[in-house]
C-alpha positions in Angstrom: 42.9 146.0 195.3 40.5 147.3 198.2 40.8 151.1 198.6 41.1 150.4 202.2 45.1 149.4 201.3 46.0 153.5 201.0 43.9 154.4 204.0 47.0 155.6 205.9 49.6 156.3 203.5 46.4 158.8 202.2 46.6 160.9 204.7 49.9 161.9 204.4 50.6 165.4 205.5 52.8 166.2 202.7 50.0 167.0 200.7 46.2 167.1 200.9 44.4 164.6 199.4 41.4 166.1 197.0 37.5 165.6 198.8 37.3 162.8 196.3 40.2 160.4 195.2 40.2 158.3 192.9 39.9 154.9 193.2 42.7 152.7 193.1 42.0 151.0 189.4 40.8 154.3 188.1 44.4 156.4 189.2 46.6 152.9 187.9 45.3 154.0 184.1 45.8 157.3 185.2 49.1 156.9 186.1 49.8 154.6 182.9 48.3 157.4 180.4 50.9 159.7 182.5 54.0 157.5 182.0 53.1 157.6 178.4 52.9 161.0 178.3 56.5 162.0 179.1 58.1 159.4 177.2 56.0 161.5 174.6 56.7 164.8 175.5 60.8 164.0 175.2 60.2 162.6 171.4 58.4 165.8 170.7 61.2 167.9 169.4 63.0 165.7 167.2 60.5 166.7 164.0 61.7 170.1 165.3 65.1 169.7 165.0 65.5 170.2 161.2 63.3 173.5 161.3 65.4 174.9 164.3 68.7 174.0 162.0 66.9 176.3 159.3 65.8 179.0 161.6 69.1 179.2 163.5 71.5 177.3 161.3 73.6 174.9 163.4 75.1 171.6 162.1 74.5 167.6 162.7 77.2 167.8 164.8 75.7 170.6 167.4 72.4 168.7 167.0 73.8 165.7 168.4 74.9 167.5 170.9 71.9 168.9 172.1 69.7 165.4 171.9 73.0 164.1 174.2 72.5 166.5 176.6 68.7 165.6 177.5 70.6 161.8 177.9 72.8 163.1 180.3 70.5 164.8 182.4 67.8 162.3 182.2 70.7 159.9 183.4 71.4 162.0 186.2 67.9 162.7 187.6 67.1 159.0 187.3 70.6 157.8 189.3 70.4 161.1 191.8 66.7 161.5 192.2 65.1 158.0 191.4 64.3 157.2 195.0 63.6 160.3 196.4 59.5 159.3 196.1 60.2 156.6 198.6 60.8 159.6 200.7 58.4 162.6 200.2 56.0 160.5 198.5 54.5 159.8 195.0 52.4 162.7 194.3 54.8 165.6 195.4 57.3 164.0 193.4 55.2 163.7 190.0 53.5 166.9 190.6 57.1 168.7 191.0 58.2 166.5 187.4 54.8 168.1 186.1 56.5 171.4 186.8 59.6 171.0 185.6 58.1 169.3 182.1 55.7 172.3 182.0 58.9 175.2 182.5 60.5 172.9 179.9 57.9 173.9 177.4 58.0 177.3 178.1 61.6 177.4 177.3 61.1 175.9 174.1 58.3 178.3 173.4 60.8 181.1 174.0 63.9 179.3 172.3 65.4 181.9 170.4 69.0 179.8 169.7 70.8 176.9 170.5 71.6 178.4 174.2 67.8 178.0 175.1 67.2 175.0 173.6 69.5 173.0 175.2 68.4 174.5 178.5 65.3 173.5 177.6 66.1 169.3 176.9 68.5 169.6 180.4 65.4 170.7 182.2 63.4 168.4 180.2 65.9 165.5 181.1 65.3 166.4 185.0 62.0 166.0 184.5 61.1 163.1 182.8 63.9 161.0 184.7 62.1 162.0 188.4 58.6 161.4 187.0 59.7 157.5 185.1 61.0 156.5 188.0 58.2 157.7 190.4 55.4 156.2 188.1 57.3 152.9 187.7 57.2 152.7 191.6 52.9 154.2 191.3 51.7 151.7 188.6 53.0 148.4 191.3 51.9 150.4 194.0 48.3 150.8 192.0 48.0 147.5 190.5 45.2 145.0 191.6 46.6 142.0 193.2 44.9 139.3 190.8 46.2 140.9 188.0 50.1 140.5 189.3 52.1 141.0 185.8 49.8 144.3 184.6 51.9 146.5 185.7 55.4 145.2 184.2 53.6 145.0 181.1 52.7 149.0 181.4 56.0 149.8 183.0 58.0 148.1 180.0 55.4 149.2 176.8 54.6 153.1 178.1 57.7 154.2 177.5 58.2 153.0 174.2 54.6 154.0 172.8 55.2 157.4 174.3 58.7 158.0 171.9 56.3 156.6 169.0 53.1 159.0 169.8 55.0 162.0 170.2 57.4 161.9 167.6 54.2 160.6 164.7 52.3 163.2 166.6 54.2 166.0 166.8 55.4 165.5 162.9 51.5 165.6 162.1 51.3 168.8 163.3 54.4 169.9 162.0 53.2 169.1 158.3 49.5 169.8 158.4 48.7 172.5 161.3 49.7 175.5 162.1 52.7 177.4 164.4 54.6 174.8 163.8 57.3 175.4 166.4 54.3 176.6 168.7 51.2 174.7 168.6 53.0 170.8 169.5 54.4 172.6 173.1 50.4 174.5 173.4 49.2 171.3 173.4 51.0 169.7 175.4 50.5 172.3 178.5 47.3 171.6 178.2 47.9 168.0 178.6 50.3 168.3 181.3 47.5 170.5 183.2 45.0 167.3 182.8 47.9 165.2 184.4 48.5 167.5 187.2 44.6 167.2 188.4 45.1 163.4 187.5 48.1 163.2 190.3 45.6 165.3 192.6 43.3 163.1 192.3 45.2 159.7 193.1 46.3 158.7 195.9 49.2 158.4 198.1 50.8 155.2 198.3 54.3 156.1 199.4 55.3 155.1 203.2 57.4 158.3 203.2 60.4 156.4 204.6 63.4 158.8 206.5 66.1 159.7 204.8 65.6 161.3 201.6 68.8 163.2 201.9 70.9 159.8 201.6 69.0 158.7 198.6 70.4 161.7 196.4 73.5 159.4 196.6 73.6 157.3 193.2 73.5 153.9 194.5 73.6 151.2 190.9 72.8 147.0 192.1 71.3 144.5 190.3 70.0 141.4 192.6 71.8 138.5 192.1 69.1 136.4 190.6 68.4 138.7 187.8 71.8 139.1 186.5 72.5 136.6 184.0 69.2 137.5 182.6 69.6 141.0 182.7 73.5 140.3 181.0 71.9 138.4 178.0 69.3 141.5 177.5 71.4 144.0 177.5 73.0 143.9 174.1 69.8 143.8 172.6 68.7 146.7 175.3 71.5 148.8 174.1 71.0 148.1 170.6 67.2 148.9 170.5 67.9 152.3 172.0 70.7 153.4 170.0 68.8 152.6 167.1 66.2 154.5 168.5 68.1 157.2 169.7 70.0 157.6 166.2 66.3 158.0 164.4 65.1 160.6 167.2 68.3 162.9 166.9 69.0 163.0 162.9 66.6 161.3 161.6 64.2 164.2 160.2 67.5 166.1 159.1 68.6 163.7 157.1 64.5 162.9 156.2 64.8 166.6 154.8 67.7 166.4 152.5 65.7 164.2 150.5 
C-alpha cells in the first residue's frame, strides 16, 4: 500500500506525527503484535486468581464474580466506545487504551483485597474493549491492498493467541520466577511502554469524521447478507468462549486442589 495513501489523514492535528513514521507494512505488524498484546494482558491474572484466594481468602463464587465484571465492562466500552476512533482518530484512541491498560496494572500492583482488584479488571475491561476495536478498524486500514484477507486472518487469530500467551506466560512466571503477584504486571509496563512508541510511530489513518458525541450511543446491526452466516456461527461462537471463559476464571483454582 503506497505511503502516499495516509498523506492527509497524517497530518491530523489531533496529534503530531513523530519526525519519522513508520511505514505502512512495518506499523500493520506493529499494530498486530499490539492486538495480541491486550488479549494477553486480560488472560494475565487468571494464574493469579488462586494465589489471591490464598492471600485474601474469598470463594469460587466471589471469583466468578470478579472475572464477570471485566466481561461487563469490556461489553460496555466495546458497545459505548467502539466507534469513537472513527472520530478522534486511531492513535489518540489506542494511546488513551495504553493508559488505561497501564493504570490497570498499577492497581493490581497495589491490590490489597478484593475491592482493588475488581477495580482493577473494570478498568482493565475499559481498556481492552476501546483498544480491540480501534486495532480491528488499524490492521484494514494498514493492510496492503494485494494481500486483501491478511488482515481478517490477524483480526480473528490475535485475540485468541493473546488469551493463550498470557495465561501460559504469566503461569511460567508464577511457578518458576520470582514476585509472583509482581513481576507478570512489571513486565508488562514495560511492554505496554514499547506499544505506546509503536502507536507514535504509525500513522494516522482515521478521517476524523464529526460527531463523536453520537457514537457513544450503542448502536448493534448486522448487514443483511451476513446474517445467516453469522446465525449458524454463533452457537459454536458462544460455545468456544464459554469454554474458554470457564478455564480462564476457575480453572487454576480448581488446578490447585489437586
Amino acid at each position: 500500500m503506497p505511503v502516499l495513501h495516509f498523506t492527509d489523514r497524517m497530518n491530523s492535528p489531533n496529534l503530531p506525527l513523530s519526525s519519522k513514521p513508520f511505514a505502512p507494512e512495518r506499523a500493520f505488524w506493529a499494530m498486530a503484535a499490539i492486538a495480541v498484546t491486550f488479549p494477553a494482558i486480560s488472560a494475565v491474572p487468571s494464574p493469579l486468581y488462586s494465589l489471591y484466594q490464598d492471600m485474601w481468602g474469598f470463594n469460587d463464587a466471589v471469583l466468578t464474580e470478579v472475572f464477570a465484571i471485566y466481561v461487563v465492562a469490556l461489553l460496555f466500552s466495546l458497545l459505548v466506545f467502539g466507534g469513537i476512533s472513527d472520530h478522534i482518530g486511531r492513535r489518540p484512541a489506542l494511546l488513551g487504551a495504553i493508559t488505561f491498560e497501564a493504570l490497570s496494572l498499577i492497581l493490581f500492583l497495589a491490590s490489597g483485597g478484593v475491592a482493588m482488584l475488581a477495580a482493577a479488571r473494570v478498568v482493565q475491561g475499559l481498556a481492552t474493549g476501546v483498544a480491540l476495536a480501534t486495532l480491528s478498524a488499524v490492521i484494514v486500514d494498514l493492510n496492503a491492498a494485494d494481500t486483501p484477507k491478511r488482515s481478517g486472518v490477524v483480526n480473528g487469530v490475535a485475540p485468541l493467541a493473546g488469551l493463550a500467551l498470557g495465561a501460559l506466560g504469566c503461569g511460567l512466571l508464577v511457578q518458576f520466577a520470582p514476585w509472583p503477584t509482581s513481576l507478570i504486571f512489571i513486565v508488562l509496563l514495560v511492554a505496554l511502554a514499547f506499544a505506546a512508541f509503536a502507536v507514535w510511530k504509525a500513522p494516522e489513518t482515521s478521517s476524523l469524521r464529526p460527531g463523536a458525541r453520537q457514537s457513544l450511543v450503542p448502536k448493534v446491526g448486522l448487514p443483511a447478507h451476513l446474517r445467516a452466516d453469522f446465525l449458524s456461527l454463533l452457537p459454536i461462537m458462544i460455545a468456544g468462549w464459554a469454554l474458554a471463559g470457564l478455564y480462564l476464571s476457575l480453572g487454576p483454582s480448581i488446578a490447585a486442589t489437586f
